[in-house]
Structure formats: structure tokens, C-alpha cells
C-alpha positions, -999 to +999 in steps of 0.1 A: +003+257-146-034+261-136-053+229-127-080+233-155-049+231-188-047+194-202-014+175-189-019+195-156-039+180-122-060+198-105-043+224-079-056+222-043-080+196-041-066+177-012-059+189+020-041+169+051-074+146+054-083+142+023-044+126+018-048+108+047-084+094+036-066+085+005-035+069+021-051+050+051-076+033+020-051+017+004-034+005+035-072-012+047-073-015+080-102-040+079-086-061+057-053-054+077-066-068+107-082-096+090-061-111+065-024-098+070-026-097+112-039-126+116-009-142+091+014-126+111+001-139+144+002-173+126+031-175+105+050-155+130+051-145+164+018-151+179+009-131+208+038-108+202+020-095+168+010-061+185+051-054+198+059-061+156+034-031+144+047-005+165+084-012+163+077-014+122+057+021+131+090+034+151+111+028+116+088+041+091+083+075+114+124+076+109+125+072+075+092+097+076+116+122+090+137+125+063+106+118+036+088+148+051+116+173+043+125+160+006+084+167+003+091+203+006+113+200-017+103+179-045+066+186-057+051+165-080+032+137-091+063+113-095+063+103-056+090+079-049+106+083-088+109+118-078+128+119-050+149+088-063+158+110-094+168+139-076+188+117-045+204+091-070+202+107-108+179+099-132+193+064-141+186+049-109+154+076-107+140+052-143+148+024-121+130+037-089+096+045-118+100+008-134+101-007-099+066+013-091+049+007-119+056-030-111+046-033-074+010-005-081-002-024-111+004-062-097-007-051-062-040-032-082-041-064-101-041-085-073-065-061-061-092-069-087-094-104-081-095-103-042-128-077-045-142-102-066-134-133-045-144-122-013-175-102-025-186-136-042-181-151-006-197-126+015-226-124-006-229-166-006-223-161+035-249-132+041-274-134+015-272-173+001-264-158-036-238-179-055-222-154-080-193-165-100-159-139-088-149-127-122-182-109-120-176-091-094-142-080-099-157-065-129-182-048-110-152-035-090-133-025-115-158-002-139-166+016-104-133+027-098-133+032-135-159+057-131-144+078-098-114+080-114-131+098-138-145+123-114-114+138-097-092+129-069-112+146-047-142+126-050-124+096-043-111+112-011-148+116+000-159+080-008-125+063+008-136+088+041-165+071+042-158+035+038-124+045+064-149+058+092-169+020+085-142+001+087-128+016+117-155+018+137-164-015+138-130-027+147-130-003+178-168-015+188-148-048+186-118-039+204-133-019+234-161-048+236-127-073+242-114-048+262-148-051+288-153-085+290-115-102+289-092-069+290-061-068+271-030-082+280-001-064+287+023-095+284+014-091+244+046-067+249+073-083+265+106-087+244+104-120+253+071-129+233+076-095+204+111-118+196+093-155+200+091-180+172+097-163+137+099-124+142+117-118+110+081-129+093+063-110+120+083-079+109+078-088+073+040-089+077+038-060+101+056-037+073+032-051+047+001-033+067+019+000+061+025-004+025+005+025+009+014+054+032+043+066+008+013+074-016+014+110+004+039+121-021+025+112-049-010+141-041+018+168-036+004+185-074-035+184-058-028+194-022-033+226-006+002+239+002+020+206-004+047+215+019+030+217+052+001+192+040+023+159+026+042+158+063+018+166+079-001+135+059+029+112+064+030+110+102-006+112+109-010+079+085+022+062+099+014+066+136-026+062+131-022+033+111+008+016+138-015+027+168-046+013+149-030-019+139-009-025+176-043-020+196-065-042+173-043-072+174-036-065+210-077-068+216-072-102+191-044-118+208-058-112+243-091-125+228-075-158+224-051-158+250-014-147+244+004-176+246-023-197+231-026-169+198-001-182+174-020-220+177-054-204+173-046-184+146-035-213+130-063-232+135-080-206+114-053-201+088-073-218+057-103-206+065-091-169+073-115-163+096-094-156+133-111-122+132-147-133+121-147-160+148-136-139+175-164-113+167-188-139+164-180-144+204-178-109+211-206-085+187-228-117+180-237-129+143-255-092+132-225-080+139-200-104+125-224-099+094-214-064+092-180-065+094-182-093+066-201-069+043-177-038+055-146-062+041-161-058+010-161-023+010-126-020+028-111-043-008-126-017-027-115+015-010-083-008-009-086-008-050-096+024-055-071+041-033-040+016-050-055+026-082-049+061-075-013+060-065-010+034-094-023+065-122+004+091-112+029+073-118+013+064-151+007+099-155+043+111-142+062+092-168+038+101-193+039+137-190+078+131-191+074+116-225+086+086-207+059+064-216+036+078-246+022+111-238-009+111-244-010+095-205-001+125-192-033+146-204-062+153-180-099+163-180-100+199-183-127+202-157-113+184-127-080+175-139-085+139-133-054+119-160-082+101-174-064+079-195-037+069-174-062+059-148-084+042-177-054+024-190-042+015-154-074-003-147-074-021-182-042-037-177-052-049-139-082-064-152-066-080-182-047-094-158-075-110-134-094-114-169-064-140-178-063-154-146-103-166-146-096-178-182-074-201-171-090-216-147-065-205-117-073-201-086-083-158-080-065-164-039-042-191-044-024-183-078-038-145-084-036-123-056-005-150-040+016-137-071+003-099-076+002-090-041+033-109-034+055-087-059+035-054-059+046-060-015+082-068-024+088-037-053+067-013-031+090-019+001+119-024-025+109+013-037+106+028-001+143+012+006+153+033-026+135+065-015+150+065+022+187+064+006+175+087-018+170+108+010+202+110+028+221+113-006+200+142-016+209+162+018+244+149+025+248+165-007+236+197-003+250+195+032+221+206+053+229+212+084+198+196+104+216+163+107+188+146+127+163+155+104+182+149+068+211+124+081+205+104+110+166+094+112+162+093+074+195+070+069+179+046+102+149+044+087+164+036+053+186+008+072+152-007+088+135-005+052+168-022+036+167-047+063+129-056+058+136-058+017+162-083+020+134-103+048+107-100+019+133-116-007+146-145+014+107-155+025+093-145-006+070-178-008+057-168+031+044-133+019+029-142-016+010-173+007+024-201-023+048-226-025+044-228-064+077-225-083+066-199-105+057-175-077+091-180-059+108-165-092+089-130-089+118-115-068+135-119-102+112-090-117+133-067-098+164-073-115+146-067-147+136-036-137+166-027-126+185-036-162+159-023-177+159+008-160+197+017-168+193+011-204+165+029-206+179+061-193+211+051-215+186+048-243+171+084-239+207+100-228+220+091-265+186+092-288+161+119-264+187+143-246+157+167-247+132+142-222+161+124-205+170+166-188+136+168-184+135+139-156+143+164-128+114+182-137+089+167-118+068+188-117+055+194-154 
């Protein structure tokens, strides 16, 4: 199918760093360091923050083992619902789908309304403007709007950019720690990696990876999809676990090792560990900068989550599982421009209600649409990584290390950090409110609603409910 025919993406627009650029946006590092880090060094286990991110790196490269071979198999814009659709059947595959399209559009809505809030609050800190949030989420959200109009592969180029930003001034802040206090290798022992509450440690270290299974999902638009998606998938697990492991390293020895946890803490309502310790370290023009590069790090965030978000739109609409008129695209670059327009209604509806009600755009809207778009995107990755092992076992391959053994230890991890993000559900959304604490139930929703769905189509569309395995359109 050539890339310029409506319902079809455009063919080789992407290669292994343009996926990456794509993948590594929606995971943030900025705001990684900044907002999820510096929970986990508070919330969890302090100075041993740094030991967390690389053994969470050590379980996703498993479970990337076994994800890089089913992506050499399975091409197409589905991602995750792909691969869970040809490991697990297509009942549990409509499952895997329903589960995405809950953890990409809360997470995108969540998105929306952190832009807004934190571009409000950098632009009060920096420039003494007071601008009401909602604006800017707004703002946010007709931008991405617009890229998504323009093709995949002009978003690649704009998340490169903001990527290079955001990086670079965590190293300048890193290797100016490293010079002047050095970095403690203590941050490593057992001893303090296993302190106080490692199980949220874990959690939070896994939630600075969600985003990297988005590899799959560019398989349609990348240059030979079968050497570029791998290839993508372990240069975004083990840059983003070495980026995150070294940064919180330069944090925690910043403020001492055994002393992190306590300072952290200290800056928990706030959120501003980071901003104070480069405020030591790079001085206030500095610190300015990297206030003003968060901003653009939530947006490459939103764009990037948007992204992923559309093809799954897109998938299940070129399935006829959703109406099809989601799967058509622009003729001229292929962008699914009205999957992406319709994914980016619905997340601002969403904030839009939110602001209308008065609630709270950190406390009550990105605590609830971050929380469950976390919990169904890990949820989803636990799916995929049995997915994977089924799909091989049963064509028995004989490359057990590759299809068997890493993939189903990886899968174990990923199981093991679902069940952490159900039990302390209230820890990762950031709210005790009663209401949020239910959102786990959403899963089981999707799950019911999942089966009957593909029940549904077995008895009343036989015609779309063969056509799940064909993934590829």
C-alpha cells in the first residue's frame, strides 16, 4: 500500500533516530528528573534512587529482547494491540487496544493540563506574567494540533530539538556536580538501592520509562522496520536508564546520600529538589533556563504521547474497530489527521472539564490522568511481554534466550511492577482522594469490555473481527 493512498501512513519517514527522538520525548527526561526522580528519592529510597533506574533498565532490556524479535514480525501501527492479538488472540488483543486507548488518552489528558500549569508558573517565575493555566494548555494543545497535521516526521524534528535542550542542560548540571562535590559511589550499595520503600522506588523508576514501547507503534513509517524498531528499542531503554541513573546520581550526591531522601522531602510541595540544587550549582541564569526548557520538555512530552495516542486511534479505526473514518490520512504526508484531531479533542475536553469545575489542574487532573494512563501503560507492557513468549513458544523457535527466557523475565519484572502500581495506586497518582484510588477499577472495565466486544463482532462482524490479525492494513 503506498504511503500517499488515504487509510495508509506514510512509508519510510522515520529512521532509528527519528524513533528514538520520538520515544525519548514522551518519556521527558527533564521532567523525569524533575518531577518523577525527585518523588522517587522522596517517597522512596532516597540516595539509592540511581541503583532503582538501572535495575528497572536491566528488566525492560529483557523484556526488549523478546519485544525486538515479535517487531520483525508484526508490522504495523497497532503496537502493543498487535502483538497481544497475534500472542493471545484477538479477544484478549481488543482487551490489550481498550487498555491503550485508556492509559495514551488520560496520560495525553493529564498532559494538557500539566503544559498549561507549569507554563502559567514558569512564565509568573521568569517573566512576572500572571496567565490563567487553561490558557495555556490551549495554546499547547492547537500546536500539537497543527504538527500532527504535518506528518510524523516533522514532529521527529521538533522533539530532536527540544531532546538535545533538555539534555544538555541536565549534563552541564551533572558534570558541574561532578567538579565541585563528585558523585558518590555509595548511591549503589544494596544496602541503600533496598533502603526504606524500594517497592515505590521501583514503581517510580518504571514510570520514567513509560513511552519507549511507542517504538512499535512507527513500524508502518520507518525505514526497514525490522532492523530500525530494535534497533530503536534498546537505544531508548539503555539511554534513557543510563541518562536517568547518572542524573539522580549527580542529585543525590548533590545533597548527600544518606541525607537525599530528607531533602527531597523538604522540597516535595514545592517540587523544586532539582531547581534548588541548580540554583547552587549553574546560578539563577541558569536555573532560569532549565525552568523555561521544562516547559518545552511537557510539550515534546504532549506531543510525543499524542503521537503514540493517534495510532492506536488510527489502528482500530482502519480495523473498522472504532468508526472508520479514523483510519483515513492526508494524502500528501500520510499524517491520520482525524484520529490525531479527535485524539487531541477528547484530551482537552477533558482538561476543559476539569478548569470548569474549579479542580485543581496538579492535584485532581494530572493526579488522576497520569495516574491511570501509568497503571494501563505498564498494565499493557505486562500484556505485550506474555504476548511474547506465547507467540514463540508456539511457533517453537528455537532461540530460547531470545523468544523464551529474557522475554518471559522481563514479562515477570513487568507483572511484578503492575501488581506494585495497583497496591500504591494513591502514591503514583500523588492523591489520597477516594475517587482517584478507584481508577485501578477502569482496568477491569476494559477488560469486560474487551471480551464482549470481540464476542460482539465474532457473532454480528465475522468479516472485521478476521481482520484483527491484519495489522497491517
Amino acid at each position: 500500500m503506498a504511503g500517499s493512498e488515504a487509510g495508509a501512513l506514510r512509508r519510510d519517514a522515520l529512521g532509528t533516530p527519528g524513533v528514538v527522538f520520538l520515544v525519548l520525548a514522551a518519556v521527558a527526561p527533564l521532567t523525569g528528573i524533575i518531577v518523577v526522580a525527585s518523588l522517587g528519592i522522596a517517597l522512596g529510597d532516597g540516595g539509592g534512587m540511581p541503583g532503582a533506574f538501572l535495575l528497572a533498565a536491566v528488566i525492560l532490556v529483557l523484556f526488549g529482547v523478546g519485544y525486538a524479535q515479535m517487531s520483525k514480525v508484526v508490522v504495523g501501527a497497532g503496537g502493543f494491540y498487535g502483538y497481544v492479538t497475534r500472542g493471545l488472540g484477538r479477544p484478549l488483543g481488543l482487551v490489550a487496544a481498550l487498555v491503550a486507548l485508556l492509559g495514551y488518552n488520560c496520560f495525553v489528558a493529564g498532559a494538557v493540563g500539566t503544559s498549561g500549569f507549569f507554563t502559567a508558573n514558569v512564565v509568573e517565575q521568569v517573566f512576572g506574567w500572571h496567565t490563567p493555566w487553561p490558557l495555556w494548555s490551549l495554546v499547547s494543545a492547537v500546536a500539537v494540533f497543527a504538527l500532527g497535521r504535518r506528518g510524523v516526521d516533522v514532529s521527529a524534528k521538533v522533539l530532536g530539538v527540544s531532546l538535545v535542550l533538555e539534555v544538555s542542560i541536565l549534563l552541564v548540571l551533572d558534570v558541574a556536580i561532578a567538579v565541585r562535590t563528585g558523585l558518590d559511589v555509595h548511591a549503589f550499595h544494596p544496602g541503600v538501592v533496598f533502603s526504606g520503600s524500594a517497592g515505590i522506588a521501583f514503581l517510580f523508576a518504571f514510570n520514567a520509562f513509560v513511552g519507549f514501547e511507542a517504538t512499535g507503534l512507527f513500524s508502518e513509517e520507518a525505514r526497514d522496520p525490522h532492523r530500525t524498531i530494535s534497533r530503536a528499542t534498546y537505544t531508548a531503554i539503555v539511554l534513557i536508564g543510563v541518562f536517568a541513573a547518572v542524573t539522580t546520581w549527580a542529585v543525590v550526591s548533590a545533597t548527600g546520600v544518606e541525607q537525599a531522601g530528607a531533602a527531597a522531602r523538604d522540597h516535595l510541595s514545592a517540587g523544586d529538589l532539582v531547581f534548588s540544587i541548580s540554583g547552587t550549582y549553574l546560578g539563577p541564569v541558569l536555573t532560569d533556563v532549565m525552568m523555561l526548557l521544562l516547559v518545552v520538555s511537557l510539550f515534546a512530552a504532549l506531543l510525543a504521547l499524542h503521537n503514540s495516542a493517534t495510532r492506536y486511534l488510527f489502528a482500530l479505526g482502519r480495523a473498522r474497530v472504532l468508526p472508520a473514518v479514523l483510519g483515513r490520512t492526508n494524502p500528501g504526508n500520510g499524517a491520520p489527521y482525524v484520529a490525531s484531531g479527535t485524539q487531541i479533542l477528547v484530551a482537552t475536553a477533558i482538561a476543559a472539564a476539569y478548569a470548569l469545575a474549579g479542580l485543581d489542574p496538579l492535584a485532581d487532573l494530572t493526579a488522576s490522568m497520569t495516574g491511570i494512563g501509568t497503571l494501563g501503560i505498564i498494565t499493557l507492557q505486562a500484556m505485550a511481554g506474555i504476548a511474547v513468549v506465547a507467540f514463540f513458544r508456539r511457533r517453537r523457535d528455537p532461540r530460547l534466550w531470545r523468544t523464551a527466557v529474557a522475554p518471559a523475565l522481563g514479562g515477570l519484572g513487568l507483572i511484578a511492577v503492575t501488581t506494585l502500581a495497583i497496591l500504591n495506586f494513591p502514591t503514583l497518582a500523588g492523591s489520597d482522594a477516594p475517587a482517584i484510588a478507584l481508577l485501578p477499577w477502569l482496568l477491569a472495565v476494559a477488560l469486560v469490555a474487551g471480551l464482549a466486544l470481540a464476542a460482539w463482532l465474532r457473532r454480528r462482524r465475522p468479516d472485521v473481527y478476521a481482520g484483527l490479525a491484519d495489522l497491517d492494513g
